[in-house]
Structure formats: C-alpha cells, structure tokens
C-alpha positions as a Markdown table, in Angstrom:
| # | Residue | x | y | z |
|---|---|---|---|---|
| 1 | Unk | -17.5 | -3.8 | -5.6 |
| 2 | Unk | -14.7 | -5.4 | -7.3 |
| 3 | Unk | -11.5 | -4.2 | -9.3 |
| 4 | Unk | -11.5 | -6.1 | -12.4 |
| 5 | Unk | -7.9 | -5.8 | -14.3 |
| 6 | Unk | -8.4 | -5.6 | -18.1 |
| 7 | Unk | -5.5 | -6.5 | -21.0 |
| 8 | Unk | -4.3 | -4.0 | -22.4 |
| 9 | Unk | -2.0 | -5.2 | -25.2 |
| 10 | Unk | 0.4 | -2.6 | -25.7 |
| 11 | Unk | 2.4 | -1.0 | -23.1 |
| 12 | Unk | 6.1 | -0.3 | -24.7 |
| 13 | Unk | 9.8 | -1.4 | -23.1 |
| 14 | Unk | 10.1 | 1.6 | -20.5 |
| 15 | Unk | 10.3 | 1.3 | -17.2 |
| 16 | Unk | 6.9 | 1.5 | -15.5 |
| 17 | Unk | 5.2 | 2.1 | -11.8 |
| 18 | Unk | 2.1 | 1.0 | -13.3 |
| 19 | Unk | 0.9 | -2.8 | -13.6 |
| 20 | Unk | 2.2 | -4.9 | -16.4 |
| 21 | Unk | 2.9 | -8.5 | -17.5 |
| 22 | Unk | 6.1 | -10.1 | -18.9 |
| 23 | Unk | 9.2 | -8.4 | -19.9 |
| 24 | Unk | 11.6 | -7.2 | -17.2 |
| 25 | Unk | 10.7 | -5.7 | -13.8 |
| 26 | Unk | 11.1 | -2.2 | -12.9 |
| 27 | Unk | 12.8 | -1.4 | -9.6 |
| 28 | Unk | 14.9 | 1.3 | -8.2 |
| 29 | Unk | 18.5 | 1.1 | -8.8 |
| 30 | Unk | 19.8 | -1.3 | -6.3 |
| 31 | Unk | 16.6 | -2.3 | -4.9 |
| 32 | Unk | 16.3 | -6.3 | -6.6 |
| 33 | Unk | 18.8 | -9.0 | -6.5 |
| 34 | Unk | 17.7 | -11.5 | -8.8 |
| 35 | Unk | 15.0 | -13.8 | -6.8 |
| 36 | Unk | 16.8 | -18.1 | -7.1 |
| 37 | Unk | 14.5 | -20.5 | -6.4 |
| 38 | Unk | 15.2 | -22.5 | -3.0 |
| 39 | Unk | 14.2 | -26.2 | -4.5 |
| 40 | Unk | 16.2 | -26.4 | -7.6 |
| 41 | Unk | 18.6 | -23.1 | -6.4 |
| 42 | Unk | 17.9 | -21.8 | -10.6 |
| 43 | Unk | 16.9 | -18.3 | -11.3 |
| 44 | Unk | 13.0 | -17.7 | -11.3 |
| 45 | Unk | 11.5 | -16.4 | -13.9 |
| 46 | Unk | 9.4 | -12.7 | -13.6 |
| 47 | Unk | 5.9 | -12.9 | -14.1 |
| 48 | Unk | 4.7 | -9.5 | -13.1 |
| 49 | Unk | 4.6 | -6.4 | -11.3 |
| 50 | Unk | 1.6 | -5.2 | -9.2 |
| 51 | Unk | 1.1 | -1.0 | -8.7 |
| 52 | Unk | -0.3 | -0.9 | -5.1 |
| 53 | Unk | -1.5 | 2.4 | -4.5 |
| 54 | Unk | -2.0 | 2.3 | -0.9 |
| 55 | Unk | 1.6 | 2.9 | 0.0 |
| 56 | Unk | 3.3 | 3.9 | -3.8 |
| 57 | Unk | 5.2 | 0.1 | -4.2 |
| 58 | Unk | 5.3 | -2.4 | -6.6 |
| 59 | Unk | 4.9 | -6.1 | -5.5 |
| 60 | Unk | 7.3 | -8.0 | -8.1 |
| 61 | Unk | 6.2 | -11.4 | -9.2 |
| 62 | Unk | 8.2 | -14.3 | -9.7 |
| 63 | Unk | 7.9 | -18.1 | -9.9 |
| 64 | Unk | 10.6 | -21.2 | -10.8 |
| 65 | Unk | 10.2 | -22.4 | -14.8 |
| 66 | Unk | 13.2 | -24.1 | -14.9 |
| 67 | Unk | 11.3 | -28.0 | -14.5 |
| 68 | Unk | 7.7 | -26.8 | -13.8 |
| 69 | Unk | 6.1 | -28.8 | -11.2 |
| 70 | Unk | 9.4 | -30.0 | -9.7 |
| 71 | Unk | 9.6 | -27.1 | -7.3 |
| 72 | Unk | 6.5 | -26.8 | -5.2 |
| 73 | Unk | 6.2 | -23.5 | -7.6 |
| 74 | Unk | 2.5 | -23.5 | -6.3 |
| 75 | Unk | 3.2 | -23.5 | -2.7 |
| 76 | Unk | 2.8 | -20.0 | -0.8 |
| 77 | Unk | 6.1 | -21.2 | 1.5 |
| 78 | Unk | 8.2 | -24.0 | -0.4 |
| 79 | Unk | 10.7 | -20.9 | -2.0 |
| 80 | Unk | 9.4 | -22.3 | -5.8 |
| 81 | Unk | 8.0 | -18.5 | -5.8 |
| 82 | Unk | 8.8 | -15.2 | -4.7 |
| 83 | Unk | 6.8 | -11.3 | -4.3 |
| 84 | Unk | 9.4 | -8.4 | -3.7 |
| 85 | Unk | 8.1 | -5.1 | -2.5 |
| 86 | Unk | 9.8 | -2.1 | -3.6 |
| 87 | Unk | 9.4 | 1.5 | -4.1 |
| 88 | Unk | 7.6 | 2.7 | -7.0 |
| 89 | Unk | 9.5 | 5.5 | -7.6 |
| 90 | Unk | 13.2 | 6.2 | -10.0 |
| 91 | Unk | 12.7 | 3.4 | -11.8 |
| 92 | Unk | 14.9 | 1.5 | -14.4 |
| 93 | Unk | 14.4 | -1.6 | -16.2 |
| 94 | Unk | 16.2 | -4.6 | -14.4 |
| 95 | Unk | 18.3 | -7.2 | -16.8 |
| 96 | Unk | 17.7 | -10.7 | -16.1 |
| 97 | Unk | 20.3 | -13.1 | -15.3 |
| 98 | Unk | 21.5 | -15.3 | -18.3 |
| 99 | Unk | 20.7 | -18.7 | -16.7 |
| 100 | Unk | 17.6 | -20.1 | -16.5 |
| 101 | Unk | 14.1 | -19.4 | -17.8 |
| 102 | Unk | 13.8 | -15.5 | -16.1 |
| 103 | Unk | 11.2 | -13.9 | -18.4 |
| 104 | Unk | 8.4 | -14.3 | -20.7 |
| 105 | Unk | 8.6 | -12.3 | -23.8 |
| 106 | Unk | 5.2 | -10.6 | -24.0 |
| 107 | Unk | 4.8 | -7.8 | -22.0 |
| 108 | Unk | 1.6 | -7.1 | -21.9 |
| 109 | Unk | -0.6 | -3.7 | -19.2 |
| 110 | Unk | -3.7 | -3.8 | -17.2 |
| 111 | Unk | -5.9 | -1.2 | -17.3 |
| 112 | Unk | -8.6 | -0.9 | -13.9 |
| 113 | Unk | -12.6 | -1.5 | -14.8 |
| 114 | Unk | -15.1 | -1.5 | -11.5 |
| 115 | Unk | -17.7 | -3.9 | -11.2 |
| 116 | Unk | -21.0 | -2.9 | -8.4 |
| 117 | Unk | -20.8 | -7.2 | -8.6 |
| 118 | Unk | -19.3 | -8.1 | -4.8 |
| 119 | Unk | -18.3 | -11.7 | -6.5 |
| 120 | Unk | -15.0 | -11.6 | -8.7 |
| 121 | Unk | -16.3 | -15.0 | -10.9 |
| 122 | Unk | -19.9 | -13.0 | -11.6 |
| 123 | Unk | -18.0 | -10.1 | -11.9 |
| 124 | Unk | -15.7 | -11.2 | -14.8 |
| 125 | Unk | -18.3 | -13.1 | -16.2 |
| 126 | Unk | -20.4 | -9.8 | -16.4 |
| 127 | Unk | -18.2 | -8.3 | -17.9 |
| 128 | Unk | -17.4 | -10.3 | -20.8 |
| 129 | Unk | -21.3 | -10.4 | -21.7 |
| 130 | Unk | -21.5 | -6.7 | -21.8 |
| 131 | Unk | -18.3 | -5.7 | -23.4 |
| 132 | Unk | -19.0 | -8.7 | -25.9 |
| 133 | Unk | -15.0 | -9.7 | -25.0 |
| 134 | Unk | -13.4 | -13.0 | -24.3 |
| 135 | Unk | -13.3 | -13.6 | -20.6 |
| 136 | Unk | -9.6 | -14.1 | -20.6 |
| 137 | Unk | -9.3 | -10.4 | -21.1 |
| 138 | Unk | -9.8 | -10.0 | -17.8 |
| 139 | Unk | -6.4 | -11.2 | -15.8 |
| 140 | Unk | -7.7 | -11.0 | -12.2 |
| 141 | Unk | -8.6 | -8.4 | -9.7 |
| 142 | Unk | -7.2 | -6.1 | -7.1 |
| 143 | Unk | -7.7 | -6.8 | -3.5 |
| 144 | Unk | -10.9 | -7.8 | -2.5 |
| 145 | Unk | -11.9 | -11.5 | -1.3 |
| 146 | Unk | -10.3 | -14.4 | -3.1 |
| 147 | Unk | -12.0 | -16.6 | -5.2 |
| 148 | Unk | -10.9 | -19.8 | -4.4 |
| 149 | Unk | -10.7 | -23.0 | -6.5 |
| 150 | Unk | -10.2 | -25.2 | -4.1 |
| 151 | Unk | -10.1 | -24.7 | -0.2 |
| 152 | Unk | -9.2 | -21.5 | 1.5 |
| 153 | Unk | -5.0 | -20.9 | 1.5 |
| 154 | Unk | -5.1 | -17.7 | 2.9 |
| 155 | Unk | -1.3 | -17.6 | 4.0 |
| 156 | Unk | 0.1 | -16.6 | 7.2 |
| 157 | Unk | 2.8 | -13.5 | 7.4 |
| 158 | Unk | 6.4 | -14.3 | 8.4 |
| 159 | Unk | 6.9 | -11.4 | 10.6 |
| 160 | Unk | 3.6 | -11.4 | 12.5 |
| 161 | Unk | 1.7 | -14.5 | 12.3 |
| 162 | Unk | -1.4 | -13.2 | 11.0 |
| 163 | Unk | -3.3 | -14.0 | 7.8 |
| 164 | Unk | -2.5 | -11.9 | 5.0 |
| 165 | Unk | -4.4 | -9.7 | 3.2 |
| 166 | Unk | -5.2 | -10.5 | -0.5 |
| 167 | Unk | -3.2 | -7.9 | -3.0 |
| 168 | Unk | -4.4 | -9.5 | -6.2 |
| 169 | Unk | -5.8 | -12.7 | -7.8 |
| 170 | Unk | -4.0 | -13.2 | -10.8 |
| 171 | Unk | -5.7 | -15.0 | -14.2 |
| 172 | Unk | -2.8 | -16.9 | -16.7 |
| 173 | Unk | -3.3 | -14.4 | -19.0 |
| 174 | Unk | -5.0 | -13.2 | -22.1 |
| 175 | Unk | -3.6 | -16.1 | -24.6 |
| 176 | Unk | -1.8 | -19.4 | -24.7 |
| 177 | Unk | 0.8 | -18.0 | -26.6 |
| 178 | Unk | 1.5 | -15.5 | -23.5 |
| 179 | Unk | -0.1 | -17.1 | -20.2 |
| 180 | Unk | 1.5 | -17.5 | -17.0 |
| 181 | Unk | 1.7 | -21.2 | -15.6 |
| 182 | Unk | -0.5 | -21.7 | -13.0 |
| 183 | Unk | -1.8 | -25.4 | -13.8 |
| 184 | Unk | -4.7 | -23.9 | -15.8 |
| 185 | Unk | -5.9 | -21.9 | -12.5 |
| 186 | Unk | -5.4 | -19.1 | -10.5 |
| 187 | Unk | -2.3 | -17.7 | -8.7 |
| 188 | Unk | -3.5 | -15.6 | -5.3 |
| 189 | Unk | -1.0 | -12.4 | -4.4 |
| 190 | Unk | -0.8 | -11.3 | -0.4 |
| 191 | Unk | 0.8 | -9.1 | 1.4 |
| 192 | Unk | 0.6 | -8.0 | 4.9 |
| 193 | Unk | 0.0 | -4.6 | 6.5 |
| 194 | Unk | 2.2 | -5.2 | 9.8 |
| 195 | Unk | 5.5 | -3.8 | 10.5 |
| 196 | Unk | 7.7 | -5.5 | 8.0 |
| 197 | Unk | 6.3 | -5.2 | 4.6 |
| 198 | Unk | 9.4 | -6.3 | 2.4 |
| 199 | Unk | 7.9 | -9.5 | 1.1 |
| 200 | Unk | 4.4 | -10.8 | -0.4 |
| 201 | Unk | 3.4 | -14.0 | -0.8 |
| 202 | Unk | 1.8 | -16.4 | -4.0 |
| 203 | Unk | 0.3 | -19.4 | -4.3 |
| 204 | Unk | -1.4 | -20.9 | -7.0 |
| 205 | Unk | -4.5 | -23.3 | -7.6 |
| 206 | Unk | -6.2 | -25.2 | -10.5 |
C-alpha cells in the first residue's frame, strides 16, 4: 500500500494543521524561531508543512535559497536544511523574516489517494494512467519505503543513533512556475520515533 499526496491547487491564506505547500508555516504561538542556515548563516526559505497523524504535529520544511548549491542544501546533516516538529494545534500563520529568500509564493494542498501498488514509482505512475493526469500531480508520498535515486541515505537520529524512519518523500511540485529546488529530484523527509522527537531530517537527490 502506498499514500500517494495529490495537488490540490487551492487551499486559501489561513492557518492550517493540514499539509500544504508554499506560503508561510503554521505554528503555535511561540513555537518557531525562524530556521538560519548554518553554511551561509541567511534565513532559509519554508518549503512546507507535513500533517503527521500519528502523534497530532506538523514537521516544518525548510531549505537555504539564498545561493542554491552553495550550502550543501541537499545534505541530511551540513545545516543547508532544516524539519521542525511542532504541535498541530492553536495555530497562527508565522511572518517570515525580511532577509533572504524565506518563501515561495504559491501555496498550494495535498489531498491523500491510496494505491494497493507496494512501489511509490509504479504507484504514481498508476495513477497518472488512470486518472488521465500529469504525473507531477502527484508531490510524493507519506511514509512507507523511500524510493531512492541514487544509493540508500537513510539518515541516522541525533539523539539515538538509529536510522530514521521515512515521514515523507517529497516531489518538486506540480509546475515550474511553483516547484521546490531539489536538483530536478526528490527530497526524502525523516523523523525518528525515540525519546526526542523535536527535529526531522531532509535530504535531497537527483
């Protein structure tokens, strides 16, 4: 079984708990200090939040735009990116800091399609051929097994030492005009399940 995540273009400017794309995050008051990227020190920009049902959080995406490919933006433990976990619950709209490249202006939803295919490339492929829809409607999948483009990155956790488990594997995004930059690949969300769940991980590969 796998959890495809479908576009769906038009989600408004409120604050959220559910998945969505571009824009501003939502977060509890309080709860995010704007993520700086460790290479160049510049604010990163938000790609995205993640609903995780499991434990009612939202895994906050972000990743350094200010001179893309300078920071190591692809690397799971360089600091070029950044996943915050927080509560998904009195939520407000955060502002962005004025420096820097901190958003991308379409915000765009996901809504959740289930595929009996085990294999996320078959899967999305599937998909596409039945619903007579461009592929790049689909922007990923939750959990599951990674599909990897190259070798296996599977990131270890901070806290414990163990692998992490895969949270979602992220697609650029439904048009040029609106895609995330992952190199023309994939970007890989993980989290762990041990004791100190504050922070995900990303990496990306193309």
């Amino acid at each position: 079984m796998t959890t495809l995540m479908i576009n769906l273009p038009e989600t408004g400017e409120q604050a959220t708990e559910q998945t969505m794309f571009g824009g501003m995050p939502s977060a509890p008051a309080g709860q995010l200090d704007w993520p700086t990227c460790a290479c160049c020190s510049g604010n990163m920009q938000f790609q995205g939040q993640l609903r995780n049902e499991a434990d009612s959080t939202l895994l906050l995406v972000f990743m350094c735009q200010n001179d893309p490919g300078a920071c190591e933006e692809w690397d799971a433990n360089e600091g070029g990116n950044k996943v915050l976990v927080v509560p998904a619950s009195d939520l407000q709209l955060v502002d962005p800091p004025e420096e820097g490249e901190t958003v991308r202006a379409t915000r765009y939803g996901a809504t959740l399609v289930e595929s009996a295919e085990p294999d996320y490339d078959k899967a999305r492929q599937k998909w596409a051929e039945e619903s007579g829809e461009s592929p790049r409607r689909v922007l990923g999948q939750i959990g599951s097994e990674p599909s990897w483009l190259q070798d296996d990155e599977t990131p270890e956790c901070d806290a414990c030492g163990k692998p992490m488990q895969l949270a979602a594997q992220l697609e650029e995004g439904p048009d040029h005009a609106t895609e995330m930059n992952f190199g023309g690949g994939c970007a890989y969300v993980f989290r762990c399940d041990c004791t100190k769940p504050g922070l995900g991980k990303l990496l990306w590969q193309c």
